[in-house]
C-alpha positions in Angstrom: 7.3 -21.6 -18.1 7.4 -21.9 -14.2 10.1 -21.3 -12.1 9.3 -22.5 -8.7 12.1 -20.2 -6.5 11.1 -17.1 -8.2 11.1 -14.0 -6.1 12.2 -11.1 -8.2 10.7 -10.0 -11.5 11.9 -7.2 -13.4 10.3 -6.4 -17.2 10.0 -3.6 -19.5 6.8 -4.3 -22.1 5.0 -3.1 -24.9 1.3 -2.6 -25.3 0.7 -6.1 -26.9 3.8 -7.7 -24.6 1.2 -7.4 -21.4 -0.7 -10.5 -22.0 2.4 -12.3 -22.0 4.0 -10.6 -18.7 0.1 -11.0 -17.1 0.6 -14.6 -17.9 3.8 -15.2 -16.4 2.9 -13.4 -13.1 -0.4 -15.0 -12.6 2.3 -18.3 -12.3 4.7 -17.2 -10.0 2.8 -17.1 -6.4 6.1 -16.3 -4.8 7.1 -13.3 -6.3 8.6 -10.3 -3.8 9.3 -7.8 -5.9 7.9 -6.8 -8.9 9.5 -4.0 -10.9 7.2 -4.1 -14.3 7.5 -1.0 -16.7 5.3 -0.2 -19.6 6.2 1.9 -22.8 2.7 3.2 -23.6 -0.2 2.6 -21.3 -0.7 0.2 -18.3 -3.6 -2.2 -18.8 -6.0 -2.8 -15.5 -5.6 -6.7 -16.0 -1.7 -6.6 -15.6 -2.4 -4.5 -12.4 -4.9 -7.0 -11.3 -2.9 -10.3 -11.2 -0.4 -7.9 -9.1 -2.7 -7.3 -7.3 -3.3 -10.8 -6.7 0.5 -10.8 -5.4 0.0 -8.3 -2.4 0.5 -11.0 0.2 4.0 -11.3 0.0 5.2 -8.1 -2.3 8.1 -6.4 -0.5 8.9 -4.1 -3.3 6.3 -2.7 -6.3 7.9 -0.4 -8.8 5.6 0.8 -11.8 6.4 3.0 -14.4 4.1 3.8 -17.3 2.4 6.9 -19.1 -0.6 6.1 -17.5 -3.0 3.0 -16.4 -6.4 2.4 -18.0 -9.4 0.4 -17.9 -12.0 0.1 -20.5 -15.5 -1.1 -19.8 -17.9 -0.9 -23.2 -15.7 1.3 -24.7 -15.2 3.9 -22.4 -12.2 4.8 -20.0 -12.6 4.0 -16.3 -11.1 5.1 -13.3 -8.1 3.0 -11.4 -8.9 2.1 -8.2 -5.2 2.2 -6.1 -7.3 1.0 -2.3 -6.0 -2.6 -3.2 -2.3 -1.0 -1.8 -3.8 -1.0 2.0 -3.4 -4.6 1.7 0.4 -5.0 0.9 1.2 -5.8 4.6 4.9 -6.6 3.7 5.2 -3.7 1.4 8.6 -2.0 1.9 9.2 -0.2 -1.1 7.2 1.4 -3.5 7.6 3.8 -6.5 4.9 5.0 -9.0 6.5 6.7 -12.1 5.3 8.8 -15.4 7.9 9.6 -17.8 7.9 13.0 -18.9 5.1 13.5 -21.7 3.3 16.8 -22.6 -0.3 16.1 -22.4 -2.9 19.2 -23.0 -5.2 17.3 -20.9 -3.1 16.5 -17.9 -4.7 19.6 -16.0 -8.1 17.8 -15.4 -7.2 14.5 -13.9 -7.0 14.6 -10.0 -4.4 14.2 -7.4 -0.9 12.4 -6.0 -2.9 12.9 -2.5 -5.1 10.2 -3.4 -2.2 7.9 -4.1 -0.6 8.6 -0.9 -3.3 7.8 1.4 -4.1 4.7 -0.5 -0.5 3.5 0.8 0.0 1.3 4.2 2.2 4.2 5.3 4.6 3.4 8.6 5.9 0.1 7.4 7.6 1.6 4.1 10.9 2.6 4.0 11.1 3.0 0.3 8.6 5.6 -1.4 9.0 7.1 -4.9 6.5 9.4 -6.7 8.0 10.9 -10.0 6.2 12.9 -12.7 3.0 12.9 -10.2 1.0 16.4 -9.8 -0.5 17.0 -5.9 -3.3 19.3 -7.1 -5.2 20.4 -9.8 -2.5 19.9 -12.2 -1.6 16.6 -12.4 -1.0 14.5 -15.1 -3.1 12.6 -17.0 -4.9 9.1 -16.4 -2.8 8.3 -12.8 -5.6 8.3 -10.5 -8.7 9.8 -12.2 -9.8 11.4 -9.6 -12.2 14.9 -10.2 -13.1 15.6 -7.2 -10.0 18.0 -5.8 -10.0 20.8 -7.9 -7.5 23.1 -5.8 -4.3 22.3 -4.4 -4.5 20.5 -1.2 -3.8 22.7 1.5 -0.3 22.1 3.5 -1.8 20.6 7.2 -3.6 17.9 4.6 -0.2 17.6 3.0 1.2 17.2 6.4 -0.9 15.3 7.8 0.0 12.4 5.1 3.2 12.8 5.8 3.1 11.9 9.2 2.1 8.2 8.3 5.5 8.1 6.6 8.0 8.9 9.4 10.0 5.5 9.3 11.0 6.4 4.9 14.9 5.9 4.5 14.5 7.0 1.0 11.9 9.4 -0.1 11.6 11.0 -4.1 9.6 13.4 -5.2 11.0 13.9 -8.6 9.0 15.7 -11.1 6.6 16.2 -8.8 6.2 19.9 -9.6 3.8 20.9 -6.5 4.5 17.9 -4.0 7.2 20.0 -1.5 7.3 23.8 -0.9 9.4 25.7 1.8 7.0 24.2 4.8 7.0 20.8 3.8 10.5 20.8 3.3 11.2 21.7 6.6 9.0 19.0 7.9 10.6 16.3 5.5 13.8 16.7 6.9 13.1 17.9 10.5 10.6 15.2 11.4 11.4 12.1 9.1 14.5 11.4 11.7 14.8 8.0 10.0 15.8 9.4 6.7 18.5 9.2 5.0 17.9 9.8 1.5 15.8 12.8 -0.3 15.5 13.7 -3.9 13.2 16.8 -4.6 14.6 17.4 -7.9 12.2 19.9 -10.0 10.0 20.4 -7.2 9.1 23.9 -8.5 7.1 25.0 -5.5 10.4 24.4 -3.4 12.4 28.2 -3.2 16.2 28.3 -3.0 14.8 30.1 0.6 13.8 27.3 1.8 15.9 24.8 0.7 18.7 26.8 2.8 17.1 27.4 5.7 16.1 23.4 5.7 19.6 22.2 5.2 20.7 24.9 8.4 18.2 23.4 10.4 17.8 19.5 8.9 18.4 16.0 10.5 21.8 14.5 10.6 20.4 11.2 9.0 20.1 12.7 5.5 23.0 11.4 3.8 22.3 12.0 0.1 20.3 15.1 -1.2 19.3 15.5 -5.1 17.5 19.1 -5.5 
């Protein structure tokens, strides 16, 4: 099935549901938004014929446990660069539901994901259940290479390429904001208006004061 007008897709799949979804996708040229969630694990050739949408996304939500791609039998690592070529992209919004996983520890960082983004044309940006340092959870990026916590000018420094964001979420991001990014979110991103830090642990009931005394008047809704 075609349907020629499309521009909005919204799906929830199973594992052996993604061949369909792939199908129908690789069809619809003129998609916008694409809000695709997965129960179990992402397959690299869904992600790829989105990919092949870029061009004219506006919106990209993705929710799964985490994305994989097998070559000869063995697990490879997701490449997320093919997001610095959404030139329309105004919202986006990477999720992980909450799993324990023994083995989330080992697999690299949020970091990645953000610089991967074409940062002062969104206005939308979600990251939820997404670790900034070591501790992040399993199979989002795949990344080995930082192995400490990224030091707060790098975290910064990102967030500077995101200063037009009317909505910004953090949620379940356990390391993402602490007191001094805090302050920075909601003293320097003068164009937001909505911030959810819910569960970010490294955030202390210190800061979060002394950021609401001295915030932005644009932030409208707050979810700590």
């Amino acid at each position: 099935m075609k349907l020629p007008r499309l521009k909005i897709s919204t799906a929830t799949v199973y594992k052996a549901d993604q061949d369909t979804l792939k199908d129908f996708l690789a069809k619809h040229e003129n998609l916008e938004e694409v809000d695709v969630a997965v129960r179990r694990e992402f397959r690299k050739n869904l992600l790829d014929v989105i990919k092949q949408r870029c061009p004219n996304l506006r919106k990209l939500h993705l929710k799964a446990k985490k994305f994989v791609d097998f070559v000869g039998g063995s697990e490879q690592t997701i490449d997320w660069t093919f997001l610095r070529a959404m030139t329309r992209l105004k919202d986006f919004q990477l999720s992980r539901p909450f799993c324990k996983n023994p083995n989330w520890e080992a697999h690299g960082s949020g970091t990645r994901l953000l610089e991967s983004l074409p940062r002062n044309q969104l206005e939308r940006l979600g990251l939820r259940g997404i670790g900034f340092g070591r501790r992040n959870f399993c199979g989002f990026l795949g990344n080995h290479d930082l192995e400490e916590e990224p030091e707060l000018p790098f975290k910064l420094d990102l967030l500077r390429g995101f200063l037009n964001l009317r909505r910004l979420s953090f949620f379940r991001c356990p390391d993402a904001v602490e007191d001094d990014v805090m302050r920075f979110i909601v003293t320097e991103m003068t164009s937001l208006e909505e911030l959810e830090v819910s569960h970010c642990t490294h955030l202390t009931d210190a800061g979060l004061a002394g950021s609401l005394e001295d915030g932005s008047d644009s932030i409208r809704n707050l979810k700590g």
